[in-house]
N, C-alpha and C positions, 0 to 999 in steps of 0.2 A: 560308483562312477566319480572321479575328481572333476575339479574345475577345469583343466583342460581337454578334457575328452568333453564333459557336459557344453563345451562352447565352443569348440570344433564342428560338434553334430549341430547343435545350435543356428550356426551358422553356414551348413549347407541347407539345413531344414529351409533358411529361411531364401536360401541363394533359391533354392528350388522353386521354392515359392514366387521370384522375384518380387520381392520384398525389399523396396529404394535402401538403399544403405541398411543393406543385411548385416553385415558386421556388427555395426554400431546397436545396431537392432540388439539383436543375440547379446550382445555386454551390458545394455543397459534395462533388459530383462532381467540376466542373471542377476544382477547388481541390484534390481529391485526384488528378487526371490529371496538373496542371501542378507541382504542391507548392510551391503559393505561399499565401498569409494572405487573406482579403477584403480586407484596405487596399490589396496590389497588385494585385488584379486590377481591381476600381474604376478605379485610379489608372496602369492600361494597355488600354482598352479595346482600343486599333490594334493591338496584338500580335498577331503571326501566329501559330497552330498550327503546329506541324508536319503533318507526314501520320501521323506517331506516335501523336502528343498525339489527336488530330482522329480516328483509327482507335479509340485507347482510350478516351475520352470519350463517343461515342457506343455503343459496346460496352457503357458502364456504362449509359447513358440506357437501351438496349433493357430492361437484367438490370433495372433499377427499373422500369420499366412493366410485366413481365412480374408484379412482385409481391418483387424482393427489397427487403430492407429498406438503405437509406442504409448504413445502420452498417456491416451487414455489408459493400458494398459499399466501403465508406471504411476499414473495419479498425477504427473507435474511436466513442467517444462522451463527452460530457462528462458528469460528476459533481460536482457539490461541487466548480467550480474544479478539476476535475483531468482529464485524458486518461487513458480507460481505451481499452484494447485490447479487441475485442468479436469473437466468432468464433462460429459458428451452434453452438457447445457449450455457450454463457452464454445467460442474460436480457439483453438489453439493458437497463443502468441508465437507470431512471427517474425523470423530476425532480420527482413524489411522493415516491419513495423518500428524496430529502432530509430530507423530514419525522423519519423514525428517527433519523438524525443531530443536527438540530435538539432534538428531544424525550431525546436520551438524552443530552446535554450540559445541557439544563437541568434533567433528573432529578439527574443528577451534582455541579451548582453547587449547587441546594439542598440536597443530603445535606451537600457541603460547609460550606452555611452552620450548620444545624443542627447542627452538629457542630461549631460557634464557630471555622472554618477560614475559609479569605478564597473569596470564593464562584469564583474561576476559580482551574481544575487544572489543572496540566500532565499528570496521570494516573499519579502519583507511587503506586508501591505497587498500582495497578491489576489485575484481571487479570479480561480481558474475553474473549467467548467470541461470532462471528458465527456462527450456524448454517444453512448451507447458501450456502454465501458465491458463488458461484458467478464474475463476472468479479470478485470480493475486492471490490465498492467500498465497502458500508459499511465491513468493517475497514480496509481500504485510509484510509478518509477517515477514520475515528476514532482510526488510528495517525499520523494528520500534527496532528490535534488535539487527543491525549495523547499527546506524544512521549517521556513518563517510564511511558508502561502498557505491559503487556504481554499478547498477543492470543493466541489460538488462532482458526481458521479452518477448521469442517467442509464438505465437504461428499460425495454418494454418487457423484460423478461425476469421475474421476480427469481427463477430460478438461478440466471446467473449473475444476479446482484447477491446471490446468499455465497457463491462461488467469491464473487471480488470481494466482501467484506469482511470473507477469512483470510484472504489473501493480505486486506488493510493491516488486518487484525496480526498475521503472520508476523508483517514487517515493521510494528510498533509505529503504523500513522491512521488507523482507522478512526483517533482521535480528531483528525483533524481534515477528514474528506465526509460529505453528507451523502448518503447513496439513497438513488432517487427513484421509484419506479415511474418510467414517461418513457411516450413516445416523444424523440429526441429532447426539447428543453419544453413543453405543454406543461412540466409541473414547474416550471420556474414564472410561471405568468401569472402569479397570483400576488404581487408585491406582499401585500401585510403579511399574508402567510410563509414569507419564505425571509420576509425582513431583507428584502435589500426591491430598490430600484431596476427598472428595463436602466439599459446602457450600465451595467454597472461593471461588469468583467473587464478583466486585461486580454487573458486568453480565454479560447475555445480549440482545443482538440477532439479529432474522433478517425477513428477508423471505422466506416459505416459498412454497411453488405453493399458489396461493390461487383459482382460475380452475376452475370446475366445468365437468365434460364435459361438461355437457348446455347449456353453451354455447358449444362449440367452433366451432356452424356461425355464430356471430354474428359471432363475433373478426373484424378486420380480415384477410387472408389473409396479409398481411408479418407476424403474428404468430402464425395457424393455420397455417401451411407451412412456417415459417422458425425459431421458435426453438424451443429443444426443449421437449418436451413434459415431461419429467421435471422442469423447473423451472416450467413453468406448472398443470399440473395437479392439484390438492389432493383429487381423488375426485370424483364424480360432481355434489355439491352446490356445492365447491370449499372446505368450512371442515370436514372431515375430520382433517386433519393436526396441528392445532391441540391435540387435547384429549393427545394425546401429547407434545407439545413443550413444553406449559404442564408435564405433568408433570413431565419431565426438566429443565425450569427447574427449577422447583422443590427438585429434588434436587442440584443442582449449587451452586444461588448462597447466596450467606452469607447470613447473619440481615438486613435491611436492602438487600441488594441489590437491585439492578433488576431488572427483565424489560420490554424493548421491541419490539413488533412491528408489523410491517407487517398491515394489514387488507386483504381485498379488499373490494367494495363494498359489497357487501349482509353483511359477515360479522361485525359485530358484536353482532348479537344472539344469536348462536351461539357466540361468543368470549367475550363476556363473562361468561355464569354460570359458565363453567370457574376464574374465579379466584374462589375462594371466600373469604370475609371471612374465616376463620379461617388460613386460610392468607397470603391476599395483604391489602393495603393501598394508600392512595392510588392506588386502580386513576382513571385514566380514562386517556378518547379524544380524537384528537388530529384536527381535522376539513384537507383536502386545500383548496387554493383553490377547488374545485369545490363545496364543502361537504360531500363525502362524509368519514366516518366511515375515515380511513385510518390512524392508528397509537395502537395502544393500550399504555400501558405501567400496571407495577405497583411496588408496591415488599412484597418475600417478608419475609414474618413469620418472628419463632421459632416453632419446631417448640414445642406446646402438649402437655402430658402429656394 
């Protein structure tokens, strides 16, 4: 069987199956069976399979009709221009989740400029904090876009801090990020042992499980069956986790510092009275191409006698 016949069947298999973007499904299986790029597979369609290739290719087609997800079955996903490693112990990074990145670089250029600095940072003097980092990609992508900051990286799941720290390790900064097992910052409250001070961050990012139980039976199944549930689950309504986290921001970041986070969809009206004007500042939200309401950031006031 060639490459075009093996991804023609490929991709009814998976049509059959309805399988969200069957297509793409089927090429970038093949593409992981043969370990070749889209430009050469195009640019061979005659190529013959082996009986190898041909046995594990359609092995994968069955595991994604059945309900696994690509990723998992391909081992990666793209982020922010980069290849993350992806294992059924992470979230599969999302290209919403950009948005945090996006949002917390332009919180950061305007502190710069107010502060009569040149508005892009290399992250010079930084010290930034992802919480619940889980396959590392925002720290991950925020340590290639402040390559002079320095990161910490919680999260409660030791298996997928071993996920992010090859991810670090991947893209030449696990030098310079700490990966922390805690529920969200609990291991950063020890001062002597972690050698720094409460208030001492600029930023705080996190995408936390924002996804309420009492919509578990709606979810797509490659995301109710497949990824874990301690990274999707934020309590029964899904914006539970939040009123804790905003605290613990609170407590960590310096006078002016950031606070960025991921929203789930419906969770901003529940999220937002938590940042109180006497506390936070230049709060807003940051809307998805969808126009949902998906990252909200702040910027943490002085502590008011």
């Amino acid at each position: 069987m060639d490459i075009r016949a093996a991804l023609k069947q490929g991709i009814a298999q998976l049509r059959e199956a309805a399988v969200p973007s069957f297509t793409l499904a089927a090429e970038l299986l093949l593409l992981a069976t043969l370990g070749r790029n889209r430009t050469w597979l195009y640019a061979h369609p005659e190529e013959l399979l082996s009986d190898d290739q041909a046995q594990c290719f359609f092995a994968l087609l069955a595991r994604r009709a059945a309900g696994e997800p690509t990723q998992h079955l391909t081992g990666k996903q793209e982020f922010w221009g980069l290849e993350f490693e992806v294992t059924p112990d992470v979230l599969i990074p999302r290209p919403e989740t950009e948005h945090v990145i996006e949002v917390a670089l332009d919180r950061l250029a305007l502190r710069e400029l107010r502060a009569g600095r040149p508005q892009k940072t290399d992250g010079a003097g930084l010290r930034v904090v992802d919480i619940g980092t889980g396959s590392g990609c925002l720290a991950v992508a925020l340590a290639k876009e402040l390559p002079e900051g320095h990161f910490y990286a919680t999260d409660i799941s030791p298996a997928a801090l071993a996920v992010a720290q090859r991810n670090a390790q991947r893209h030449g900064v696990a030098g310079r990020i700490h990966f922390l097992e805690s529920n969200f910052l609990d291991a950063l409250t020890s001062p002597p042992a972690m050698g720094h001070s409460p208030r001492s961050f600029d930023l705080i990012v996190s995408n936390p499980p924002y996804v309420g139980r009492r919509e578990a039976a709606s979810l797509p199944r490659e995301v109710r069956d497949h990824e874990p549930a301690l990274a999707l689950y934020g309590g029964e309504q899904g914006y539970e986790l939040y009123a804790e986290l905003v605290r613990e921001a609170g407590q960590h970041l310096k006078p002016g510092g950031l606070l960025v986070l991921e929203l789930g969809h419906n969770s901003l009206g529940a999220v937002r009275p938590l940042l109180e004007p006497q506390d936070w500042t230049a709060v807003g939200a940051t809307s998805d191409l969808a126009g949902i309401p998906r990252v909200l950031a702040a910027r943490r006031e002085p502590s008011r006698p």
